[in-house]
C-alpha positions in Angstrom: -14.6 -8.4 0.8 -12.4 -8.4 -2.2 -12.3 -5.0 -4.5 -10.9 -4.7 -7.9 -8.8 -2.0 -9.2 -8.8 -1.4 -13.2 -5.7 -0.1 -14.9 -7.4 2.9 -15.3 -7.4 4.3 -11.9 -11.1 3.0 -11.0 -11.1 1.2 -7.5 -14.6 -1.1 -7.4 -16.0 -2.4 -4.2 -19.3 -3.1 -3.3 -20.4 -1.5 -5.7 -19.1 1.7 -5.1 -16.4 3.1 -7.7 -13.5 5.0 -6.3 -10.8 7.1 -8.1 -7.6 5.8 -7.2 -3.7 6.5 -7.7 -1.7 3.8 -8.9 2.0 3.3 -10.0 3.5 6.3 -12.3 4.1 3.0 -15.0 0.8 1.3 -14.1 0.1 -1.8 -14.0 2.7 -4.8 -14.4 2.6 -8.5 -14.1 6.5 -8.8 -14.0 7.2 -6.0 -10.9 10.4 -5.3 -10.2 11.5 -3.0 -7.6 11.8 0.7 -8.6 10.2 -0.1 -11.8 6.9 1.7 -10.2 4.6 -0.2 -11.7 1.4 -1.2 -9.2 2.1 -5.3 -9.6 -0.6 -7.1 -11.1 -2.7 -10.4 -8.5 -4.4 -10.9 -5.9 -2.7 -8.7 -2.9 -4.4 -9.3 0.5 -4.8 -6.9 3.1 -2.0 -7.9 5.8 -2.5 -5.7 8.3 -3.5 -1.9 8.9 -0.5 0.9 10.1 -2.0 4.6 11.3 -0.5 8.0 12.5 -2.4 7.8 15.8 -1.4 11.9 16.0 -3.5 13.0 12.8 -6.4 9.8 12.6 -8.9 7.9 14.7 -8.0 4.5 13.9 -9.8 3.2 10.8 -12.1 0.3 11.5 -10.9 -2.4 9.3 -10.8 -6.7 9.8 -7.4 -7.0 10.0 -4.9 -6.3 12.8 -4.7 -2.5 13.1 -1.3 -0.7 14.6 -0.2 2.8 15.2 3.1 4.1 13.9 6.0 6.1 15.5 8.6 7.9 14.1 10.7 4.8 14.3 8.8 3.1 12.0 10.1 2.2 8.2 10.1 -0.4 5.8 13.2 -2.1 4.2 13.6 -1.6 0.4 17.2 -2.7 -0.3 17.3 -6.1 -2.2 20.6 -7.1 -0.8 19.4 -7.1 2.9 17.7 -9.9 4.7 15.1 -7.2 6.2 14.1 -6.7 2.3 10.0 -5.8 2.5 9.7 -6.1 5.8 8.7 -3.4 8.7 11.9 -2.3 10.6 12.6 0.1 13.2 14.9 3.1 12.6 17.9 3.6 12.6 18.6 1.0 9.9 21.6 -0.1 8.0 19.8 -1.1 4.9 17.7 1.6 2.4 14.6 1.8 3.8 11.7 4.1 3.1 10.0 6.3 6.3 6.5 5.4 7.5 6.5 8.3 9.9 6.1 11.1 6.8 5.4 15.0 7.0 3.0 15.2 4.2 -0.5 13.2 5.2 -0.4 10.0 2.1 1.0 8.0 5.0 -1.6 8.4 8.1 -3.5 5.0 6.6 -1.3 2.8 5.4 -2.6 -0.9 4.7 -0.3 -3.2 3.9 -0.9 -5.5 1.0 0.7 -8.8 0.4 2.8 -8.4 -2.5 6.4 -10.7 -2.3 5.6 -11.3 1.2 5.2 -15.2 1.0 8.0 -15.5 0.6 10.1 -13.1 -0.3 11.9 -12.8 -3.4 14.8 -10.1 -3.6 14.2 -7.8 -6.4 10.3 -8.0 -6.9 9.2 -5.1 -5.4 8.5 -4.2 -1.6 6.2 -1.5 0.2 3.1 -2.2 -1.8 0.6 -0.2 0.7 -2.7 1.0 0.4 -2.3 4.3 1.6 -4.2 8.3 1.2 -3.7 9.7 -2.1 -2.0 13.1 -2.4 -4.4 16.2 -3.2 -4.1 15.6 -6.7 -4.0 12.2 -7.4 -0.2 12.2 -8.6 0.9 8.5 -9.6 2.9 6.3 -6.6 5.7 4.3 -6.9 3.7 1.2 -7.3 1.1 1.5 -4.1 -2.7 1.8 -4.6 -3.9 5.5 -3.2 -7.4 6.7 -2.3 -8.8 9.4 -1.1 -9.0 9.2 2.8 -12.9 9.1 3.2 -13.0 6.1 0.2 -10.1 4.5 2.1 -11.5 4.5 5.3 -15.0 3.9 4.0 -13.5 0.8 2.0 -11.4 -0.4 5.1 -14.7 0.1 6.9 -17.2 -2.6 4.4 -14.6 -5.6 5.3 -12.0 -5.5 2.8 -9.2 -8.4 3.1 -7.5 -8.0 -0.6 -7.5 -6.3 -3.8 -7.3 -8.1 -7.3 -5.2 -5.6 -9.5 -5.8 -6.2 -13.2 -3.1 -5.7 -15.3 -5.9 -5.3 -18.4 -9.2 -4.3 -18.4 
């Protein structure tokens, strides 16, 4: 199942409309990283990353995988391990997967610059729980944790993000 999310926050699937967080920029068909725009396409679901300490596993029909406080993802252009899971310590900039507040306990990992990957054009584009109050991300897609779990749930393998509309 494919779900659409409009520019304007709304998060369609199955007919259901979720609210959604997106990038404090929006929407951009030209991402670059740190712009935090929420790039523009077709992103697949990869695979599905959980804080087996707070959540049950989501159900989801992609490869699920808990998380440790090892766990990070590359963001630094100039290193080969750019967007790509890594374990901690790490030489490179990375951010943390293993994080205190809860927007990280679901994290679904979209394919954005994946295939392959270009240095530059953005990296950790999850699908992860959106704070409390919505706040804009730095370019992921953010529900709230029943909608994300509940979308993860109906067979969702990839988002189309429209850049208009």
């Amino acid at each position: 199942m494919q779900a659409t999310l409009h520019p304007d926050g709304r998060f369609t699937a199955r007919g259901f409309v979720f609210r959604a967080a997106l990038g404090r920029t929006g929407v951009s068909s030209s991402k670059r990283e740190g712009d935090g725009a929420t790039p523009a396409g077709l992103l697949p679901l990869r695979r599905v990353l959980y804080r087996a300490d707070r959540v049950k596993a989501p159900e989801c029909v992609v490869p699920l995988e808990p998380i440790a406080p090892s766990d990070g993802w590359c963001d630094d252009p100039d290193h080969p391990d750019y967007n790509r899971h890594i374990r901690l310590p790490h030489p490179a900039h990375y951010e943390e997967l293993w994080r205190s507040d809860s927007v990280y306990d679901i994290i679904g990992v979209l394919g954005w610059n994946d295939a392959p990957i270009h240095p530059g054009r953005g990296s950790a584009i999850f699908l992860h729980v959106a704070a409390p109050d919505y706040s804009p991300t730095d370019g992921c897609i953010a529900l709230a944790l029943p909608d994300l779990r509940r979308v993860l749930a109906s067979g969702l393998n990839g988002i189309l993000v429209l850049e208009r509309g």
